[in-house]
N, C-alpha and C positions, 0 to 999 in steps of 0.2 A: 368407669374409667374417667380419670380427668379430662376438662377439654380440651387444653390445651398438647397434653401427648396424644390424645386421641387425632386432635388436627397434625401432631410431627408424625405419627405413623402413617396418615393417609398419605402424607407429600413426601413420603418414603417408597409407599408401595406403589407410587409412581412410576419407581425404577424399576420396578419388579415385571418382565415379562408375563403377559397373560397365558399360561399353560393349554387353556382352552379353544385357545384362536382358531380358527379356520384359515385365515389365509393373512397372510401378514400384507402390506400396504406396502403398494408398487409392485409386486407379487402378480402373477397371472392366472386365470381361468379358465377353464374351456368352455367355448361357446358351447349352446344346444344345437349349433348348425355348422356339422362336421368337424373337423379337426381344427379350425381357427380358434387364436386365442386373442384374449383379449383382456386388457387392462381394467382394472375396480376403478370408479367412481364416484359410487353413493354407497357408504352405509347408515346404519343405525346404532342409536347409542341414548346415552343419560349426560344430561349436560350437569356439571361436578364445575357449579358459580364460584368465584373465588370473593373477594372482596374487591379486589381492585377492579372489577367490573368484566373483566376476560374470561372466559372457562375453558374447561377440557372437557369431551367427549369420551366417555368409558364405554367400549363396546367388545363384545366377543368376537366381535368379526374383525381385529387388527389386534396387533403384539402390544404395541403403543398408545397409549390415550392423545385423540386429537387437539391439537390447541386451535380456541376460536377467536380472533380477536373480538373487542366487546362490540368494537362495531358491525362486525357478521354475525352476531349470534340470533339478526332479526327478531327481536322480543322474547326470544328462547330464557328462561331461566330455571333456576339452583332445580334440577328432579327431577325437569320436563324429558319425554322421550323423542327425539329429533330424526329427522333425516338430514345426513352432513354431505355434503360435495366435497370432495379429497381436491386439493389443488394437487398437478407435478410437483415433487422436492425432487431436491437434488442427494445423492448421497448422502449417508451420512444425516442428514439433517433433520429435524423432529417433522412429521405428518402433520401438516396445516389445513385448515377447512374452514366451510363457512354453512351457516342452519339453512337449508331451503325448504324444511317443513318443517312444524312441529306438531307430532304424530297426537301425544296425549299429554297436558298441563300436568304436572303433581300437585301444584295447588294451585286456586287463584284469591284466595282469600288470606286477606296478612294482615298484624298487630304492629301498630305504629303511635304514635303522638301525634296529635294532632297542629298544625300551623297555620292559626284561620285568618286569612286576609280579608279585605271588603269585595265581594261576589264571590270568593271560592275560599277552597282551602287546601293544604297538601298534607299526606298521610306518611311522616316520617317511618319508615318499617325499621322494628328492633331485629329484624333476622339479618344476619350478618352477611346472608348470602342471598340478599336483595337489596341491590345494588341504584335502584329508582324510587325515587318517589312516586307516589302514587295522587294525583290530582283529582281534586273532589268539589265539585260543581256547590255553589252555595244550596242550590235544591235536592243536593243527594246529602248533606250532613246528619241529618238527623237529629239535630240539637247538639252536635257538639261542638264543646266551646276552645278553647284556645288552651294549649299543656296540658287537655284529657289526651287519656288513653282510650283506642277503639281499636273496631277492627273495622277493614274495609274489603271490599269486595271488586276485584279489576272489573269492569262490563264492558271495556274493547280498549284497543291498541292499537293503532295502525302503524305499520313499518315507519313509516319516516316521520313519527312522532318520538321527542325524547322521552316524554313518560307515559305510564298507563297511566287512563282515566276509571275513575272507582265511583264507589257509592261505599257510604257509610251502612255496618248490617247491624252492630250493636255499640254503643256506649260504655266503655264500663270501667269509667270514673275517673278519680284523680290519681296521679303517678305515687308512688310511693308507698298508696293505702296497703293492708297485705290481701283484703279481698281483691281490689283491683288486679293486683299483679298475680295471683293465683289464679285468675281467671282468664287474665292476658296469658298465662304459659298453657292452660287450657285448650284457650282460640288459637294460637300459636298453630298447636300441633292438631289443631280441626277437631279435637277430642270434644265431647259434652259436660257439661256440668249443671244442669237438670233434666228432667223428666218432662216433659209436654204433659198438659191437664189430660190427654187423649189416654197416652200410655199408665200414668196413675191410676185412672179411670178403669180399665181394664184389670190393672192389678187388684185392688180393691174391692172387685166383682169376686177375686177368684175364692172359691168357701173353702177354707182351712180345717174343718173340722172335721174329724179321725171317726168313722164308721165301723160298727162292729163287722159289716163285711168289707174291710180295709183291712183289719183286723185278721178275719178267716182267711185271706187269700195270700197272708203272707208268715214266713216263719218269727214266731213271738221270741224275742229277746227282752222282754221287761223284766222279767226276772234276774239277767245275769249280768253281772257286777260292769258296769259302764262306766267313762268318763271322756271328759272332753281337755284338750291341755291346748291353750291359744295365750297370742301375750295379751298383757295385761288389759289394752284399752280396745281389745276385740272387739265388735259385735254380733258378728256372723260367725256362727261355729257350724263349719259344715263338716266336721270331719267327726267321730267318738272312737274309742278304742274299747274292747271287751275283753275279760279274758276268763276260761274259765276250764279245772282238770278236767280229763273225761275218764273212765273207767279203766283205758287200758293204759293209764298214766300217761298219756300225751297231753299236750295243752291244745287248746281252741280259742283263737285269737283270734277274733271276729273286728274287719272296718270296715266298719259305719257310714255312709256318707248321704250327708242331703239325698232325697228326694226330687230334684227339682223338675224335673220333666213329666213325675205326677201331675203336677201343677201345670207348668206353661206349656200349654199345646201349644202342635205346629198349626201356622195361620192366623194364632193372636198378636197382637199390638206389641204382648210383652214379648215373646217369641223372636217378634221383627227387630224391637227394639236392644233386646241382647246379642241379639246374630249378629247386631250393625255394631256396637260397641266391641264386643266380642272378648271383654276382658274389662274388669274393674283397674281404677287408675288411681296408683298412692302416691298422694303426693306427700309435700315436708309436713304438713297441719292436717290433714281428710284425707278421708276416700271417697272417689265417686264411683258409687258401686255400679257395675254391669244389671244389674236387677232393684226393682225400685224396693225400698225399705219394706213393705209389708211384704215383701218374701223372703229376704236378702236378713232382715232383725228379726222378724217375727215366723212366718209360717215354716221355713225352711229351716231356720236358725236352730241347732238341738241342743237348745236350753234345758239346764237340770232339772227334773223335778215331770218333763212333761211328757206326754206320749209324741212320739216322730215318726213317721215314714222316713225310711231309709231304702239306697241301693247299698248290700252290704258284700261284702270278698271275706269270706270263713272259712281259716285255713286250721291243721291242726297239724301242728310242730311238735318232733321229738324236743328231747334236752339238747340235741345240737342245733335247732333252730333247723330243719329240714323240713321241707314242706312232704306230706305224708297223703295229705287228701284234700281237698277244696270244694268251695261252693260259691255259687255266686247268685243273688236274686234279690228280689225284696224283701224287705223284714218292718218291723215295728218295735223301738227301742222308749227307752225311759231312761237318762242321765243319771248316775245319783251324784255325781260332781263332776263340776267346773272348777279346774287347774289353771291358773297361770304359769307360765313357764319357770316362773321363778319358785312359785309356791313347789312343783311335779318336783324341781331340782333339788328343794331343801330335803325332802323324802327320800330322795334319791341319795343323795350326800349321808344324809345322817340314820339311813333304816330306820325312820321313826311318822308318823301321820296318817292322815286319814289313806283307805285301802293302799296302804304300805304292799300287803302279799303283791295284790297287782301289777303294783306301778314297779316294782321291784325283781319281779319276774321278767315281765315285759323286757324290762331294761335288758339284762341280761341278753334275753332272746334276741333282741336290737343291736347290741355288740357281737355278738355270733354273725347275725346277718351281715352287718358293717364290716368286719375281719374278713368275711368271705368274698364281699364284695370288692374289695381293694386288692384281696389277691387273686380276683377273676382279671385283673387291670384296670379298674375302676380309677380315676383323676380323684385328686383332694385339693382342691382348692377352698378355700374358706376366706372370703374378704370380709375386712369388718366396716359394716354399715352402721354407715352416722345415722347421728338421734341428735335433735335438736330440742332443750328444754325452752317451751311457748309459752308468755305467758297468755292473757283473756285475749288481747288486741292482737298476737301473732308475735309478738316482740321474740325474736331471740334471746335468749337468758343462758344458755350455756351448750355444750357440744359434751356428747358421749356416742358411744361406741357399744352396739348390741351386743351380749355376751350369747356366744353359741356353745350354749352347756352340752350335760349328756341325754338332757330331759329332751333339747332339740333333734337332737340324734336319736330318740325313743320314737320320736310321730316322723322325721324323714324316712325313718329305716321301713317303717311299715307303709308309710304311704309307695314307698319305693317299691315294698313286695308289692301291694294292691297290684298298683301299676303295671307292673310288668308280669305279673300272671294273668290279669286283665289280657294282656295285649298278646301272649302265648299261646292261650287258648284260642283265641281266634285266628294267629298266624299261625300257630302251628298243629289243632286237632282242627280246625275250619280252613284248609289253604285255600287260598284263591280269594276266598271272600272282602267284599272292600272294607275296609277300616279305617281310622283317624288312628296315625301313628307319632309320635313325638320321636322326630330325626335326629342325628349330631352326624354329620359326617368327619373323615378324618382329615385330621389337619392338610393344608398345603407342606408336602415337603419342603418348598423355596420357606415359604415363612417360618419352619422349624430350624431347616440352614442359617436364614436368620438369625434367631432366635440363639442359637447354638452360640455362633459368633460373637453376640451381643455380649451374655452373661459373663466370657474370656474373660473381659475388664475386669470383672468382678472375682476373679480365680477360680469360677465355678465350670463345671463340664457336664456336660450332657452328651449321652450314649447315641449314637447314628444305627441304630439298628430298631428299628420300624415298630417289633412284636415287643423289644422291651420298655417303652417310651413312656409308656405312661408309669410304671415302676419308678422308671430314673426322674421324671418328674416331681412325683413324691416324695422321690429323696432331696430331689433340690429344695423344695418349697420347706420341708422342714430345716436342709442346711439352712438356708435364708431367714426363715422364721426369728423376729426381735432386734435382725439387723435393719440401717441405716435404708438401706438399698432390696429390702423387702417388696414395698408398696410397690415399684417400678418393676423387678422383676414379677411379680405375680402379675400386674396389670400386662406387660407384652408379650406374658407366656400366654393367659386368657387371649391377646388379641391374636395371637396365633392359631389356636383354634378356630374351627369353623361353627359357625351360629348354630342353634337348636332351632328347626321350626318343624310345624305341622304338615304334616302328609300322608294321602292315601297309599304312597310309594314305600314300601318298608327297606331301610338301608339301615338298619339300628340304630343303637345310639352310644357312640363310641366312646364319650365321657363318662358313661356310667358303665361303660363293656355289657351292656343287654342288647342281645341279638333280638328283643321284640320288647315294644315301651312304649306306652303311651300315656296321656293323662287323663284319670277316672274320678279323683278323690276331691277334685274344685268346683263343681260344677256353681256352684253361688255365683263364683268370680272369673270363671273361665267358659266361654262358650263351646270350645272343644271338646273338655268333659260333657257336655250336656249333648254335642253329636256321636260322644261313645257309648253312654247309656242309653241313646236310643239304640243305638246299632249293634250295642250287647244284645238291650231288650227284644228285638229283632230276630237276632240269633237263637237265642233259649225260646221262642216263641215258635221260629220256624216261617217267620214272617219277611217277606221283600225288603233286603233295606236302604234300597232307593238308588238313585241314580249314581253313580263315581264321578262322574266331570261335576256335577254340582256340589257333590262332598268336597273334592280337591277345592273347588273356587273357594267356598267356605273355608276351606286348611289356608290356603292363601290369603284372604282377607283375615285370617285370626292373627296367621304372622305378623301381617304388615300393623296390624294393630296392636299385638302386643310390642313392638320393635316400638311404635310412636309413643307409647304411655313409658316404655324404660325411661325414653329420651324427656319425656315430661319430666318425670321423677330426677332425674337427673338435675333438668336447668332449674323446680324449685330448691333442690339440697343447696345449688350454685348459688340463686340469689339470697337465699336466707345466711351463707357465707358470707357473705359478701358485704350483708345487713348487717354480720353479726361482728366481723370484721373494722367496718364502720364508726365504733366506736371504740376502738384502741388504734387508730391511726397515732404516731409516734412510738411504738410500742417496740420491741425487740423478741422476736421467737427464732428458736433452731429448728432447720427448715432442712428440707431435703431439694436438690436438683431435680424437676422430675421431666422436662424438657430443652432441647435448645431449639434456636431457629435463627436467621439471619438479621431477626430485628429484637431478639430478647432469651434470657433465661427464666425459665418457669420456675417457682420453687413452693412446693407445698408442704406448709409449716406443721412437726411431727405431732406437736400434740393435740389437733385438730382438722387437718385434713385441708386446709383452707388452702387452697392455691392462687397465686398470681404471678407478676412478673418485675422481669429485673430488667430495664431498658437495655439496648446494648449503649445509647447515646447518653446514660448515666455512669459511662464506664469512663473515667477521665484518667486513669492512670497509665493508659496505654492505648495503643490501636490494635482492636480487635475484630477475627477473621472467624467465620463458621465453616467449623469442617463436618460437612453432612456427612460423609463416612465413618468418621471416628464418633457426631453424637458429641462435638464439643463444640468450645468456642476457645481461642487462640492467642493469646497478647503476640501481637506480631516484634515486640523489641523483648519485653520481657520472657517470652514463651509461657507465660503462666496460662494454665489451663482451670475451663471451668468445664467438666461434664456429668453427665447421668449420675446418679447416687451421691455424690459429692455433698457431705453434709456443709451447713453454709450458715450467718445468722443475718437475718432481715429483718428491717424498720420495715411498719407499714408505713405508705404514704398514701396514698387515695383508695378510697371504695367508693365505684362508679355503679349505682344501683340499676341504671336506667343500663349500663353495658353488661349486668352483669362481671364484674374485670375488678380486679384489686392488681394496685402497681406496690412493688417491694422496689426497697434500696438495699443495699449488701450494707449491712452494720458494720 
């Protein structure tokens, strides 16, 4: 999602009562001694920094989000989890408070610019939602000099000091470079971007080489017709597809996937060090992959041509794509091609290329599966993800748009079965047993009402009846499909749903309608996968598979990590815009509305994606008024309105690389 409707959504569902609450504010209690009641005080919550230095408090335990002035929020800032003192309000009036603890920091370490004076220096922070600088003693710099970029690390605060005091932790370089700034969005969000000599060390030790009893102990697939299909600039292929008749004219549709838990025991370096990433990070230009290169390219990777350990899911499907029998365990595969997506698709289009029967079958079997799944209720949404052509030095060179063929729809639709027979067998011929399950709970009804409401504008409708929702969705998103006002509504119907994450807790996964789902088929790049193939292995073994509260913290540190790495990937697409942008300042594009707010219109231009803003104080032709309800902005003489979807054309005027931000003017 953009940032900027990402930010007018959040200061929408401001208004939105918390369904959850416990006890709404000013509200009473009963004591634990007898029947007296008594008035709340203190709760808990996440302090939600604003820019202008103030925040709110988001807590379950009140209907309303508290406001802090920025002079009570005593050093609390943008994440941290607080204890707030409720002041009396008077009717009527918003819930006000002030921090009198702060429970657990979300972060302390931030990326800023450096401002070096003679004995100190101050660390300007790029996060919008920190609000201080941060002061750095001449002996904590590290060497950095004047307009570098670093990162620095707060090491105290005291209340009635205006800024934290820090120490410099890394260096890393001059503003502008594209390593620098790939690296700053990195440190930003506390993610890694190399491997410690310790943890290569480790990898490096581990022996790669395939044993003839490696070989005996698992079912032999080298013979039957394999392939691998990734896009073009892959390295890591952990997924293969098989497929092969069997006698009673059924087909056997065997995936493939890495090995990797062969390899990284629990208690190694490598082990620790995947747990703790928990998820490889793509940004605009790299990946920094969750496992270091000699497993991740090489030992794990199932390169054509070579022998692999695999964990594999071999199912055997009638002509209607029906699953008939299954198996699950280790095997030992041989590639005989490596597909890019483009190449899988030109076979696919024209019935002609290398193992054509295959890929051609397959396909088929994948559209079967796909028909079925969308009429179990399965969501379609499909956003298209920007591609940036790079050249050697990072330079942006041009903007395109990922095509999601039917070759992509061949490896989603099986990796979908794996998955969720995977995750059947254990929830439902093993009940009870703990598992790593991939969740989507169902949307917020309030934000569906929303949502409902929104689209009016647009002449579109959607159904208020719960069990057909996700049907009527898909019919909307194909009405919408090609028009103006597309990219908007798909983005605030996604924001309307509720997140996907990991849990030992099975509640389904309501975006794809599977009553049991999880993820099996990544383990390279997901650390999840690598605690379900233990906990399969476990199963089919007959072996303990370990503790549930430790598995769940794991589920939760997976979330929390794969949620930071989106947001990485996110701000590099933003600043390489932004870069790219940069050099057509003067320029004229038709753009779409895709926010308002009281100090500007957003507009993200159609044939690129690129978004920025339209002052409201560039607006001289009138005096204009933000009507947060209606999602517009107003000419108080003229009445001319500007809102949502409203196709529009814009000059660029400035690209501000260091904010991130491109400012537009209405052509």
């Amino acid at each position: 999602m953009n940032s900027y409707l990402r930010e007018n959504l959040k200061n929408m569902s401001r208004k939105n009562s918390r369904k959850k609450a416990k006890e709404s504010f000013g509200g009473k209690r009963k004591s634990k001694h007898g029947g007296r009641k008594e008035k709340r005080i203190y709760l808990t919550g996440t302090v939600d920094m604003t820019r202008m230095g103030y925040g709110y408090i988001i807590s379950d335990e009140i209907e309303d989000d508290v406001f802090v002035a920025a002079r009570n929020l005593n050093t609390a800032l943008h994440g941290d989890k607080v204890k707030v003192w409720l002041y009396a309000r008077k009717k009527g009036s918003r819930p006000e408070g002030e921090v009198v603890e702060i429970l657990e920091r979300w972060k302390s370490s931030f990326v800023g610019t450096l401002e070096v004076m003679p004995g100190f220096a101050f660390l300007i922070p790029d996060n919008k939602n920190m609000p201080f600088d941060i002061f750095i003693p001449a002996s904590a710099l590290k060497g950095g000099k004047q307009g570098q970029k670093a990162v620095a690390r707060i090491t105290e605060w005291k209340r009635n000091s205006k800024n934290p005091v820090g120490e410099i932790v890394t260096v890393l370089g001059e503003p502008g470079l594209h390593s620098t700034e790939m690296h700053a969005i990195l440190a930003e969000y506390e993610l890694p971007y190399a491997f410690t000599e310790e943890v290569e060390k480790d990898a490096a030790s581990i022996n790669g080489m395939i044993t003839e009893k490696d070989i005996r102990e698992r079912k032999d697939f080298r013979d039957v017709p394999t392939f691998t299909i990734d896009p073009e600039d892959a390295k890591d292929f952990d997924d293969a597809l098989s497929l092969r008749k069997l006698e009673n004219g059924n087909w056997e549709a065997g995936i493939h996937i890495a090995d990797v838990t062969y390899y990284v025991k629990p208690g190694s370096l490598t082990e620790e060090e995947a747990r703790q990433r928990a998820t490889s990070v793509y940004l605009v230009d790299r990946v920094v992959p969750m496992l270091p290169e000699r497993l991740s390219n090489d030992i794990c990777s199932l390169r054509p041509g070579e022998d692999k350990l695999c964990f594999s899911a071999v199912f055997e499907l009638n002509e209607k794509a029906e699953v008939q029998n299954e198996w699950f365990g280790r095997t030992v595969i041989n590639s005989d091609r490596r597909f890019s997506y483009g190449e899988a698709q030109l076979v696919i289009d024209t019935g002609e290329g290398d193992m054509k029967d295959q890929l051609l079958l397959l396909h088929d079997l994948a559209q079967k599966l796909r028909s079925k799944r969308f009429a179990y209720g399965a969501f379609s949404f499909e956003r298209e993800e920007v591609q940036f052509e790079l050249d050697e030095n990072g330079k942006p060179l041009g903007v395109k748009f990922r095509d999601m063929g039917t070759a992509n729809q061949l490896i989603e639709e099986f990796m979908l079965l794996a998955n969720r027979r995977v995750a059947e067998y254990v929830g439902k011929k093993l009940r009870g047993r703990t598992f790593v399950y991939r969740v989507h709970d169902k949307p917020d009804p309030e934000k569906i009402s929303n949502f409902r409401a929104f689209i009016t504008r647009f002449g579109y409708k959607l159904t208020s009846d719960e069990k057909n929702l996700p049907k009527a969705m898909n019919r909307l998103m194909k009405e919408v499909a090609g028009r103006s006002e597309q990219n908007i509504i798909e983005t605030i119907a996604l924001r309307a749903m509720a997140k996907a994450v990991y849990s030992t807790d099975n509640i389904g996964h309501y975006g794809l309608a599977f009553k049991h789902y999880t993820h099996f088929t990544s383990p390279i790049r997901r650390y999840p996968d690598m605690m379900v193939h233990r906990l399969l292995t476990a199963y089919l073994n007959h072996d303990d598979p370990g503790n549930k509260e430790k598995i769940e913290k794991h589920c939760q540190h997976s979330s929390k990590m794969e949620r930071l790495a989106a947001e990485a990937e996110r701000a590099s697409i933003k600043y390489k815009q932004v870069e790219f942008m940069s050099e057509r300042i003067g320029q004229v594009f038709d753009g779409v509305i895709s926010g308002v707010t009281e100090w500007g219109i957003y507009v993200e231009i159609i044939e690129n994606q690129c978004e920025g803003m339209v002052s409201i104080r560039d607006l001289h032709d009138d005096y204009y008024e933000y009507d947060e309800e209606n999602y517009c902005i107003r000419g108080k003489s003229t009445g001319k309105l500007y809102t949502l979807g409203d196709r529009v054309k814009v000059e660029v005027v400035k690209a501000d690389l260091q904010k991130k931000q491109l400012d537009y003017r209405f052509a």
